[in-house]
C-alpha positions in Angstrom: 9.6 1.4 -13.8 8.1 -1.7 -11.6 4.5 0.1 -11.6 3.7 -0.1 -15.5 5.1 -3.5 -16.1 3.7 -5.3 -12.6 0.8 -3.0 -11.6 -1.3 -3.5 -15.6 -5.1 -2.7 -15.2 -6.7 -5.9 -14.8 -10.3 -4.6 -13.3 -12.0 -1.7 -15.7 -13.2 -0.1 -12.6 -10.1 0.2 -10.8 -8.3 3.4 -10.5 -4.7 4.0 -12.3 -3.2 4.8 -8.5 -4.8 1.2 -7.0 -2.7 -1.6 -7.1 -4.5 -5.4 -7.0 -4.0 -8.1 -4.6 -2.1 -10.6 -7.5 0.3 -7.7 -8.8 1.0 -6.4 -4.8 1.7 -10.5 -4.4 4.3 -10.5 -7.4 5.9 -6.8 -6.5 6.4 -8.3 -3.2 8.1 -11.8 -4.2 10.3 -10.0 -6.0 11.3 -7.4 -3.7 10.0 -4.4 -6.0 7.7 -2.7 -3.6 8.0 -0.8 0.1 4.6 -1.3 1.8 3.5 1.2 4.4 1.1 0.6 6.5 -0.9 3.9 7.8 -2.8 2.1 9.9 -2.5 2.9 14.3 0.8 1.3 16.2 -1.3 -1.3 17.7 -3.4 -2.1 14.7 -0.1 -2.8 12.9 1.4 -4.5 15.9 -1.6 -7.0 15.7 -0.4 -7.6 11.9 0.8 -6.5 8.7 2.5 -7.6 5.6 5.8 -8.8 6.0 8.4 -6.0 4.9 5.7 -3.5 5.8 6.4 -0.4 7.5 4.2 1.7 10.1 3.2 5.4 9.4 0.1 6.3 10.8 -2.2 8.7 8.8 -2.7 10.2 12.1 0.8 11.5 11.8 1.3 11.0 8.3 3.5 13.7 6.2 4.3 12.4 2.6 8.3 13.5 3.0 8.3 10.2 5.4 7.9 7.5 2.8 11.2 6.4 2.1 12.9 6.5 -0.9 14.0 4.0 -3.5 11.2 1.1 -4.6 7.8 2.4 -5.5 5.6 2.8 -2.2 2.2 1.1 -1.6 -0.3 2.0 1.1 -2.5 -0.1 2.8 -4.8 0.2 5.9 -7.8 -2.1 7.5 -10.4 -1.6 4.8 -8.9 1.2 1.9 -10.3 4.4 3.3 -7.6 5.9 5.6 -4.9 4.5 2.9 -7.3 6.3 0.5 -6.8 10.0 2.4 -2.7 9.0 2.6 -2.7 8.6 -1.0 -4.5 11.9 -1.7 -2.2 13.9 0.3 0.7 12.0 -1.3 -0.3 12.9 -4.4 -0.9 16.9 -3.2 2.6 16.7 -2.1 4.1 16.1 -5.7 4.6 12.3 -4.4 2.5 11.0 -7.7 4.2 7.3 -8.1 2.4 6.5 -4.7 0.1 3.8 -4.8 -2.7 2.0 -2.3 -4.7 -1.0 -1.7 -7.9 -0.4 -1.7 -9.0 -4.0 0.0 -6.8 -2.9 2.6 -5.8 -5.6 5.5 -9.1 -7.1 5.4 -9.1 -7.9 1.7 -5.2 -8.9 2.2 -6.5 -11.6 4.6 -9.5 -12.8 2.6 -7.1 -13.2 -0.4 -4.9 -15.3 1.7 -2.1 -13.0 1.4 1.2 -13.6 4.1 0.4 -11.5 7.7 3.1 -11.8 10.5 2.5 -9.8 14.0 
């Protein structure tokens, strides 16, 4: 699976379920990830990852994240793709993954953002 040989624990502190910014960066150049952004309409509309899709955790249900590659969350700052993950994860969906920097940390990192 993409998740053990990509996603390796690099930060001690870091939680099995969070994915870093240089392993996101790698699943994503090599087409191995679906990002999905739970983050409002016009919060993703003012830009997002390229690839990424939009459901909003205020309308999030777990049976919407497609199938096929392993999903990653993301939001502005890790706490609202924090509570998608969790209900993921209640919902049997356990190979879901988040970013905890969220957006913010995406941008700081230099990472690609089209609107």
């Amino acid at each position: 699976m993409i998740f053990s040989n990509l996603f390796g624990k690099t930060d001690l502190n870091a939680s099995p379920r969070d994915v870093g910014h240089e392993e996101l960066q790698k699943a994503l150049g090599e087409g191995g990830v679906t990002v999905i952004d739970v983050r409002e309409p016009h919060e993703f509309a003012g830009g997002h990852i390229p690839g990424a899709i939009n459901l909003p955790l205020s309308r999030f249900k777990p049976d919407q994240i497609p199938p096929g590659k392993p999903p990653v969350l993301i939001c502005q700052a890790g706490a609202r793709s924090g509570t998608a993950l969790r209900q993921a994860h209640a919902a049997g969906a356990n190979q879901v993954r988040h970013y905890p920097g969220g957006m913010n940390g995406w941008r700081a990192r230099g990472g690609e953002v089209v609107a």
